[in-house]
LUMLO-367972 format. One line per 4 residues: number of its first residue (from 0); their letters; for each residue z, y, x of N, C-alpha, C. Coordinates in steps of 0.001 Angstrom, whole numbers. Layout:
NUM = a = Z Y X Z Y X Z Y X; ...
This chain:
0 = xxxx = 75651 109717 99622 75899 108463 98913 75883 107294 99893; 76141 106321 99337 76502 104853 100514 77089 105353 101450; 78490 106298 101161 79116 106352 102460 79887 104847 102961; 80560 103993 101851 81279 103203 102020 80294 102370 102953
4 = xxxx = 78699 101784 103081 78061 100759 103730 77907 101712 105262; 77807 102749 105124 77410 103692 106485 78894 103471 106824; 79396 103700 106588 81165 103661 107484 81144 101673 107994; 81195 100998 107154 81272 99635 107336 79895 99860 108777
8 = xxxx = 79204 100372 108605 78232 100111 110134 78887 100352 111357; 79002 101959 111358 79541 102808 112196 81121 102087 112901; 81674 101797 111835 82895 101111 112196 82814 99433 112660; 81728 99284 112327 81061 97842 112824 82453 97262 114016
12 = xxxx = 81981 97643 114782 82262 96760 116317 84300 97011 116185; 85096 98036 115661 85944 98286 115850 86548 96606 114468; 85923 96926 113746 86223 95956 112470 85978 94690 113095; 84704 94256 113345 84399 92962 113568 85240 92379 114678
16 = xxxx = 86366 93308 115583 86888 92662 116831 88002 91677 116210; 88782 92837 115310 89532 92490 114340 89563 90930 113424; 87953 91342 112563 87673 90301 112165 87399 89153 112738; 86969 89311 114246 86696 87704 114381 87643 87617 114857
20 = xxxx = 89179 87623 115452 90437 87340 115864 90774 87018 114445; 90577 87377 113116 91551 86816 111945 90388 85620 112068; 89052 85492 111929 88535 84076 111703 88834 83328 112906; 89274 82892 113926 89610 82602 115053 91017 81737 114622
24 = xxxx = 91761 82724 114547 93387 82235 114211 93270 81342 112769; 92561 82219 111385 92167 81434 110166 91626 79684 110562; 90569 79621 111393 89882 78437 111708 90905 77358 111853; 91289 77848 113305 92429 77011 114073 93410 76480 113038
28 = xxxx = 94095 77231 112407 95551 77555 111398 94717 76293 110554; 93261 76384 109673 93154 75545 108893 93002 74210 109197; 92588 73964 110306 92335 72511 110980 93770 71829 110875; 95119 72385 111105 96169 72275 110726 96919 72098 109548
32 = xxxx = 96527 72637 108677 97003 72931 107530 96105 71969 106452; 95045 72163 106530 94183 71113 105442 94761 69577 106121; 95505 69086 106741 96005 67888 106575 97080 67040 105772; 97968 68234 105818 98843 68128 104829 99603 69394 104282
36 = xxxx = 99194 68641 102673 99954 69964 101702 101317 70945 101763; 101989 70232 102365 103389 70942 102493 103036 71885 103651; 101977 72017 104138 101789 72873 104985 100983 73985 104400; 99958 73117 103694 98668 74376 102836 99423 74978 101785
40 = xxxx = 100731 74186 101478 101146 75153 100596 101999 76637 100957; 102431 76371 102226 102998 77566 102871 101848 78795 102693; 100950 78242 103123 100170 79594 103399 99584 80017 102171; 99300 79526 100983 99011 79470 99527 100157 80396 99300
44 = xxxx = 101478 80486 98868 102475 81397 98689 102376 82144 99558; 102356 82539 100505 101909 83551 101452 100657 84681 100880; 100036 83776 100637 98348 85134 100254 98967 85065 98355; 99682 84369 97517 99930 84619 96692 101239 85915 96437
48 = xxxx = 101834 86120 96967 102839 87558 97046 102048 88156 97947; 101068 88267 98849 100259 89698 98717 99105 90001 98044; 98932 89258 97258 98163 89661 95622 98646 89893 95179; 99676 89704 94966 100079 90262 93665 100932 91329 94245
52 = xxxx = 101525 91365 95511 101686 93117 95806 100609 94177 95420; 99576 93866 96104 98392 94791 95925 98321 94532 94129; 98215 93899 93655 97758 93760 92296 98702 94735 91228; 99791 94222 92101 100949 95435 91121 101173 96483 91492
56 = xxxx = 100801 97198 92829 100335 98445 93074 99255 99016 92181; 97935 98679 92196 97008 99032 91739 96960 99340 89960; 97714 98242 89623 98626 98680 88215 99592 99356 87850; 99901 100092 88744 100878 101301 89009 100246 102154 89469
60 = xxxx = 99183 102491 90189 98713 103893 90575 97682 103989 90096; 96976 103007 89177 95375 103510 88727 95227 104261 87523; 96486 103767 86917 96361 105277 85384 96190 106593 85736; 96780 107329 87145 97235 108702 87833 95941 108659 88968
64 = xxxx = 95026 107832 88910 94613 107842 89896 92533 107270 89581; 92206 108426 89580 90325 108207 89336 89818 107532 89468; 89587 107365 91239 88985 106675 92237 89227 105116 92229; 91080 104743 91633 91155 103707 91782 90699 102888 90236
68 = xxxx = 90688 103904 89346 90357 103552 88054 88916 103175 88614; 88252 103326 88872 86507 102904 89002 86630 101675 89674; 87381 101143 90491 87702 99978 91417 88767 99135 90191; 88757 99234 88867 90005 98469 88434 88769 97346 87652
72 = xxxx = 89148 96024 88225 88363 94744 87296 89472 93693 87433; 90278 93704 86763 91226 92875 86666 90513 90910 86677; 89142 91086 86379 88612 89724 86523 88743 89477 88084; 89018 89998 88705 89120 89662 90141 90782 89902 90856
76 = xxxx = 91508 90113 89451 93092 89937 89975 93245 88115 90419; 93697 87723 91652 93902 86500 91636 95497 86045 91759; 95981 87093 91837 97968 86689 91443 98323 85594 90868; 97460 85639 89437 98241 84613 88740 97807 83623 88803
80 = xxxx = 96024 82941 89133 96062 81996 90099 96321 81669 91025; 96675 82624 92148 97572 81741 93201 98913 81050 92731; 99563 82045 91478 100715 81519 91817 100799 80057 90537; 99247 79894 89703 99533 78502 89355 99208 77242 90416
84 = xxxx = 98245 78031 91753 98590 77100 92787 99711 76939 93112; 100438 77494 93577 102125 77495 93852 102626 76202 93042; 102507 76794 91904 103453 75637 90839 102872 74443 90891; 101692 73773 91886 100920 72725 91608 101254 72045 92787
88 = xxxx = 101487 72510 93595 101647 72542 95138 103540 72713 95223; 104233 72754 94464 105360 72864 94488 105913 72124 93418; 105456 71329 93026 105516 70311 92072 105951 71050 90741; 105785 72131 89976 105757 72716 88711 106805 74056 88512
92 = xxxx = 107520 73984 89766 108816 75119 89684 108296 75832 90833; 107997 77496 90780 108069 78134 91751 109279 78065 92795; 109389 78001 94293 110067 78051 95111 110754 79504 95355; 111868 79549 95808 112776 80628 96292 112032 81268 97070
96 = xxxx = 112169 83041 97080 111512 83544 98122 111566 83279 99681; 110699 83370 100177 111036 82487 101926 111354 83723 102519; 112458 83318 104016 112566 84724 104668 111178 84785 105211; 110522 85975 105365 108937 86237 105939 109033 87505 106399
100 = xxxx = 109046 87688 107525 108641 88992 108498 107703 89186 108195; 106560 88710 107798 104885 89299 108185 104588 89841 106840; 105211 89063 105226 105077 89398 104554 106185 90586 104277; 106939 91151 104488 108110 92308 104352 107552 93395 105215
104 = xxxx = 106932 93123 106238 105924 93917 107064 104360 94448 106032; 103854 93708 105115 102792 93653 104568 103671 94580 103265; 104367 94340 102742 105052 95098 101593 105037 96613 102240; 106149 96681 103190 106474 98096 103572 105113 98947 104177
108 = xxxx = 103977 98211 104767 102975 99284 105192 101808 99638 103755; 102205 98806 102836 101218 98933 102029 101938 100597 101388; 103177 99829 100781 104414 101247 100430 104325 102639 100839; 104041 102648 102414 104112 103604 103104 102082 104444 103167
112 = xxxx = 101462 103416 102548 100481 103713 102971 99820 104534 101868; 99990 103679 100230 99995 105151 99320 100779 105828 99075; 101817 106052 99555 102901 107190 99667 102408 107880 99611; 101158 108058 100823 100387 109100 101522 99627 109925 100517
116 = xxxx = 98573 108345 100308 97522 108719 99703 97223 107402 98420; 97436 107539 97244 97034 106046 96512 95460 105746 96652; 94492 106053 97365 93536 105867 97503 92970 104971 98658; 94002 104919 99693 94210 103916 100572 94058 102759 100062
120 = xxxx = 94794 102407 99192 94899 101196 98563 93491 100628 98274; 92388 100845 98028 91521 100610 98508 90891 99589 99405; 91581 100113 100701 91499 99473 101647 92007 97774 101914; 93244 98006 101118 93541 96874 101161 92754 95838 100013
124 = xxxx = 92415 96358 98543 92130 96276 97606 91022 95538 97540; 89782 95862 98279 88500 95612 98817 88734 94844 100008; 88969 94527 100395 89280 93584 101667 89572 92364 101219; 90898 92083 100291 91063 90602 99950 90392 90573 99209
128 = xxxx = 89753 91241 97900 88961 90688 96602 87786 90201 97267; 87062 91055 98216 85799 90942 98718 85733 89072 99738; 86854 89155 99882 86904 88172 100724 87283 86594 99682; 87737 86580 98504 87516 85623 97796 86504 85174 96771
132 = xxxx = 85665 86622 96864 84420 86523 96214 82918 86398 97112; 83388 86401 98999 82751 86254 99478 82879 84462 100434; 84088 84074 100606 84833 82667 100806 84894 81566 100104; 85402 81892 98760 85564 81197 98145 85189 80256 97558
136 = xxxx = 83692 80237 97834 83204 78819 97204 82468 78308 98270; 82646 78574 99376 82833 77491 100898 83982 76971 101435; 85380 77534 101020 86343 76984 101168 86952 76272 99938; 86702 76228 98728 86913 75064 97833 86564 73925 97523
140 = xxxx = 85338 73678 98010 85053 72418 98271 85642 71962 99209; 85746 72024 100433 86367 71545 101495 87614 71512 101238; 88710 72361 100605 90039 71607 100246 90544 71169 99207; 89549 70737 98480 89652 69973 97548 89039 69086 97966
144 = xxxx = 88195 68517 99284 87855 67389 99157 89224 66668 100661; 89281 67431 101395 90803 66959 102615 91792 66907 101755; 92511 67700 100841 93740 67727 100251 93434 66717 99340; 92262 66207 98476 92014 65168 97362 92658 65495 96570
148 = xxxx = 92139 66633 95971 92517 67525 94699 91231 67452 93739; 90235 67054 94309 89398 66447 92795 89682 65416 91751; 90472 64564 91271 91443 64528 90378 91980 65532 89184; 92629 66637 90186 93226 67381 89160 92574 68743 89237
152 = xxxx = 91129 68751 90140 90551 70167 89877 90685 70831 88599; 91131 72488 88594 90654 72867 89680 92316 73364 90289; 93354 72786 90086 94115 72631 90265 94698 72683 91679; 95362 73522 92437 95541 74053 93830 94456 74833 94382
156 = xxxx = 93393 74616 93542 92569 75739 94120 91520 76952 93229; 92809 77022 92275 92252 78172 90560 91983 79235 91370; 93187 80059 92463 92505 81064 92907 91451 81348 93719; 90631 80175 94002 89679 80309 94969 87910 79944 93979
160 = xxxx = 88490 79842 92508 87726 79075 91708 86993 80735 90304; 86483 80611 89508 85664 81724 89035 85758 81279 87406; 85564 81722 86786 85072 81388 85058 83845 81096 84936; 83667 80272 84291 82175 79923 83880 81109 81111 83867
164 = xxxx = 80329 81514 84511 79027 82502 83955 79148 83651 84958; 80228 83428 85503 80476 84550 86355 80005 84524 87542; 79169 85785 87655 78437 85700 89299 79310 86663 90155; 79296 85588 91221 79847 87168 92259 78940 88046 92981
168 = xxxx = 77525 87682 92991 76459 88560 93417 76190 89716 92958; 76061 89670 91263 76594 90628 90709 77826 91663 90546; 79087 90799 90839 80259 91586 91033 80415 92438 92154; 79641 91840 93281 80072 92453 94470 78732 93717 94597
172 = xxxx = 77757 93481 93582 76815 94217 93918 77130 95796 92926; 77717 95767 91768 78427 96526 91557 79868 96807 92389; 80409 96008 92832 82008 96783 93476 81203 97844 94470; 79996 97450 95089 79552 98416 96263 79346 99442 95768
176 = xxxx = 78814 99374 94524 78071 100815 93684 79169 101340 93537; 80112 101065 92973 81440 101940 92851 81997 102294 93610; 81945 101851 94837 82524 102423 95841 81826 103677 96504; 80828 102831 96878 79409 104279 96824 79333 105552 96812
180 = xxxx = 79932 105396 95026 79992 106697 94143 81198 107186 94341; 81968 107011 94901 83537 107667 95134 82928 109036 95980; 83834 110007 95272 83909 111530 95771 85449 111114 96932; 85257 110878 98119 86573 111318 99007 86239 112222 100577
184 = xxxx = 87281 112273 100895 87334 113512 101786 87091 112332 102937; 86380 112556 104251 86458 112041 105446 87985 111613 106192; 88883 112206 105599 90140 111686 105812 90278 110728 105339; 90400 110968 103832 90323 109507 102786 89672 108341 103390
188 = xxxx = 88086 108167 103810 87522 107241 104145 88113 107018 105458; 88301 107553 106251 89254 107160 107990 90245 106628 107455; 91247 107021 106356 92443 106416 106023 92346 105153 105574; 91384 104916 104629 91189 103453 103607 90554 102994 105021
192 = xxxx = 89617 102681 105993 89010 101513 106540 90529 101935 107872; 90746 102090 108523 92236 102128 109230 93273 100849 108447; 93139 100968 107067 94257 100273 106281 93271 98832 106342; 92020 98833 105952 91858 97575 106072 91609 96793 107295
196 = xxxx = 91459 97619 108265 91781 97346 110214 92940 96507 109660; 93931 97237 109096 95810 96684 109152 95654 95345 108455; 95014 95306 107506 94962 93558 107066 94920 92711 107274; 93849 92809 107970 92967 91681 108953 94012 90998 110102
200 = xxxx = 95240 92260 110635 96208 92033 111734 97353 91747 111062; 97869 92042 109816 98854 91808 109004 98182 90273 108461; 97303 89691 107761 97022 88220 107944 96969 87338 109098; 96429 87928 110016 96783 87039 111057 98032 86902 111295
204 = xxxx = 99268 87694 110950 100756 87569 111037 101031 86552 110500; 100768 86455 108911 100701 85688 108217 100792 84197 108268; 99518 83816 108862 99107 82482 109544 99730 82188 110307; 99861 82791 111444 100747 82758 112337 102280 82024 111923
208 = xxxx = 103108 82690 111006 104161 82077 110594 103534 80896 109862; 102867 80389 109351 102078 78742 108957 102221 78320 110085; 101637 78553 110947 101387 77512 112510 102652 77549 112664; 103299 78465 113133 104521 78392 113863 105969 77881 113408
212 = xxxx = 105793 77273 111935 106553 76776 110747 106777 74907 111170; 108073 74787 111079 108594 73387 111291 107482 71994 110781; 106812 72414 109033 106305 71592 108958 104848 71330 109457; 104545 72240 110345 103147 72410 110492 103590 71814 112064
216 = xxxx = 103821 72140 113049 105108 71034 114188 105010 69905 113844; 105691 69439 112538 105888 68208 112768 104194 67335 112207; 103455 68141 111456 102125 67591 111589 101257 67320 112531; 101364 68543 112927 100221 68207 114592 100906 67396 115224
220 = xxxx = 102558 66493 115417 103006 65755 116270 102220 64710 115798; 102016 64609 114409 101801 63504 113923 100453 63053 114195; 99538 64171 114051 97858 64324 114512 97971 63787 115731; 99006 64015 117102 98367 63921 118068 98599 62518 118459
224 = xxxx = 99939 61492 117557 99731 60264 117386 97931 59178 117744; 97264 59995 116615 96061 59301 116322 94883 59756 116885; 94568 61068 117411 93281 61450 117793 93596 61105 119181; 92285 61018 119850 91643 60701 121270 92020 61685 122369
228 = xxxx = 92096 61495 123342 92634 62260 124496 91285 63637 124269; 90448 63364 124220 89448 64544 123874 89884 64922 122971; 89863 65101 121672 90162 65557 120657 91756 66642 120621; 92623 66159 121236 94030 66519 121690 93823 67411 122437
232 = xxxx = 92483 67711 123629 92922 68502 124188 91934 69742 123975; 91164 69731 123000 90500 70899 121951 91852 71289 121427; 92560 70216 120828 93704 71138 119647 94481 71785 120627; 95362 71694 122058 96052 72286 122459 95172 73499 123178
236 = xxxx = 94083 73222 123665 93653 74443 124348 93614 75800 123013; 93339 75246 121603 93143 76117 120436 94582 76736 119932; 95568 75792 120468 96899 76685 120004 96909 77536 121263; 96934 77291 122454 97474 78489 123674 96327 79408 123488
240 = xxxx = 95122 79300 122588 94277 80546 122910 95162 81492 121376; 95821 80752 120428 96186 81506 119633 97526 82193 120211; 98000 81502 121017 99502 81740 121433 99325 83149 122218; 98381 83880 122663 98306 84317 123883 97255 85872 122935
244 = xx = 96804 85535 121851 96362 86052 121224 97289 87880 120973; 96724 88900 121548 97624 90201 121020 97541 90789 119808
């Protein structure tokens, strides 16, 4: 039992390299992006079509599928709040799909990945939920207070936001138990934490196209207008450490 927390150990150092290169690039990317919306909204549609990829996977393979039935709490689907961020942040009409390499890359490995096995999914499954029930209410205050979205809270930031009464201490303290209790083969578990390795590097793709996006350019030109020769040269040393980033 507790294989899922014994693997998260064991796999410690291989995960966390991962992880701190996505908080690294995440950091940087947000110092950028929380300035102006036409930028936060890029990356908002971005993590909103891969929720709801994963979300509509998981609603497709969990009737045929045990393991993922024990992992199904639709209170933690956030699809359809991201995408009423979208419409808030896009002034009420969803936008045309964008061309996106990182996200068409994120579609096809997910595709390919329960092909295999639908239990993978998992991997991906537990990775973002865990991460908006573990984020999320340190990063909503803060962009709702740079973007000055308290006004129309909770408005641009529903998916980062909870229902009244709802604990995530509790949620997450059951998602572990369920995971816990999963009967899988040592393949299975190598396969699901491998897939969520792929996330962590498939989001940083992600971001990546935010930074590297015209309107996020023409912001930092605009930033470097006003901040101090110190300040300017934190932000450029922080893009060439992302630039250089493998």
């Amino acid at each position: 039992k507790q294989w899922y927390q014994r693997r998260v150990r064991e796999l410690k150092k291989k995960l966390s390299d991962d992880h701190d290169k996505s908080d690294k690039i995440f950091n940087a990317a947000l110092s950028i992006a929380l300035t102006d919306r036409n930028v936060y909204r890029k990356a908002v549609y971005r993590f909103w079509k891969v929720y709801e990829m994963i979300e509509e996977t998981m609603d497709e393979l969990q009737g045929d599928c045990p393991e993922l039935q024990q992992l199904y709490f639709p209170t933690l689907f956030r699809s359809d709040a991201f995408e009423d961020d979208v419409l808030y942040f896009y002034g009420g009409e969803l936008p045309e799909d964008e061309n996106s390499p990182a996200l068409e890359e994120y579609k096809q490995q997910i595709q390919a990945d329960v092909a295999g096995d639908p239990v993978v999914l998992i991997g991906y499954l537990q990775t973002m939920q865990m991460a908006i029930l573990a984020g999320g209410a340190i990063l909503r205050p803060m962009i709702v207070r740079v973007l000055g979205l308290k006004k129309n809270y909770p408005l641009g930031v529903k998916a980062l936001d909870w229902p009244e009464g709802f604990s995530t201490a509790a949620t997450k303290k059951l998602y572990n138990e369920r995971l816990d209790a999963l009967e899988l083969s040592e393949d299975q578990k190598t396969a699901i934490f491998e897939a969520k390795r792929g996330v962590f590097a498939m989001n940083n793709k992600l971001i990546k196209e935010v930074i590297y996006s015209t309107e996020s350019r023409d912001v930092l030109l605009g930033i470097c207008k006003k901040v101090s020769a110190v300040c300017l040269l934190f932000m450029l040393l922080a893009i060439i450490y992302i630039m250089f980033l493998s």
